[in-house]
C-alpha positions in Angstrom: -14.1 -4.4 7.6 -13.8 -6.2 10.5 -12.7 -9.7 9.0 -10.3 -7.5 6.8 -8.5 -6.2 10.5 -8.7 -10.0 11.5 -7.3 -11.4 8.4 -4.4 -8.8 8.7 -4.2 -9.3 12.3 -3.6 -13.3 12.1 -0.9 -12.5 8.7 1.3 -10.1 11.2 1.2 -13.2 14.1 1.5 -16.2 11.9 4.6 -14.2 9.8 6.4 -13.1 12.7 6.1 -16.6 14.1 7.1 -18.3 11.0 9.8 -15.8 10.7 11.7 -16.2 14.7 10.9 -19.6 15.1 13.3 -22.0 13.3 11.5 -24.8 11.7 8.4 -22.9 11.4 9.0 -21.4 7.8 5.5 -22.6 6.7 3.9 -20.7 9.2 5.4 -17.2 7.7 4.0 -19.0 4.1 0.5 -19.0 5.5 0.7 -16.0 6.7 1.6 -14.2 2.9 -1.1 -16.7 1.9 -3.7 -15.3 4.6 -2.4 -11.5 3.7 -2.9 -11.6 0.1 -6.5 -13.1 0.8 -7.4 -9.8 3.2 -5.9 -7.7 0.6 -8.2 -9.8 -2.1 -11.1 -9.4 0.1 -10.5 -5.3 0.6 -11.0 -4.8 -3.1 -13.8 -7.1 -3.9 -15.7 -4.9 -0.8 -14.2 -2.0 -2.0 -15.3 -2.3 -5.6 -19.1 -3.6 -4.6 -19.5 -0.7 -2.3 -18.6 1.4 -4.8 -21.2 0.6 -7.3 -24.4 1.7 -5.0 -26.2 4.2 -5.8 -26.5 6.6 -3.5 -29.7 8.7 -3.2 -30.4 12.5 -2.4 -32.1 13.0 0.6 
């Protein structure tokens, strides 16, 4: 979960840059690019920690 908050985290600072400084357009590209990965990432980890079985104690 923690690389998830770091993935977003980077997205929100590369976008904001790419999106107030002039020039830097590619920047706010990467960081979509970098935002759909985290999102990618969520539900692969979501869906594999979903299939444990959990056990009755």
């Amino acid at each position: 979960m923690t690389l998830f908050l770091l993935l977003v985290l980077a997205a929100i600072v590369l976008g904001l840059i790419g999106a107030v400084v002039e020039g830097l357009f590619y920047l706010l590209i990467i960081g979509i690019v970098v935002l759909a990965a985290a999102l990618v990432y969520l539900g692969i980890h979501l869906r594999r920690s979903g299939r444990r079985s959990r056990s009755l104690r």
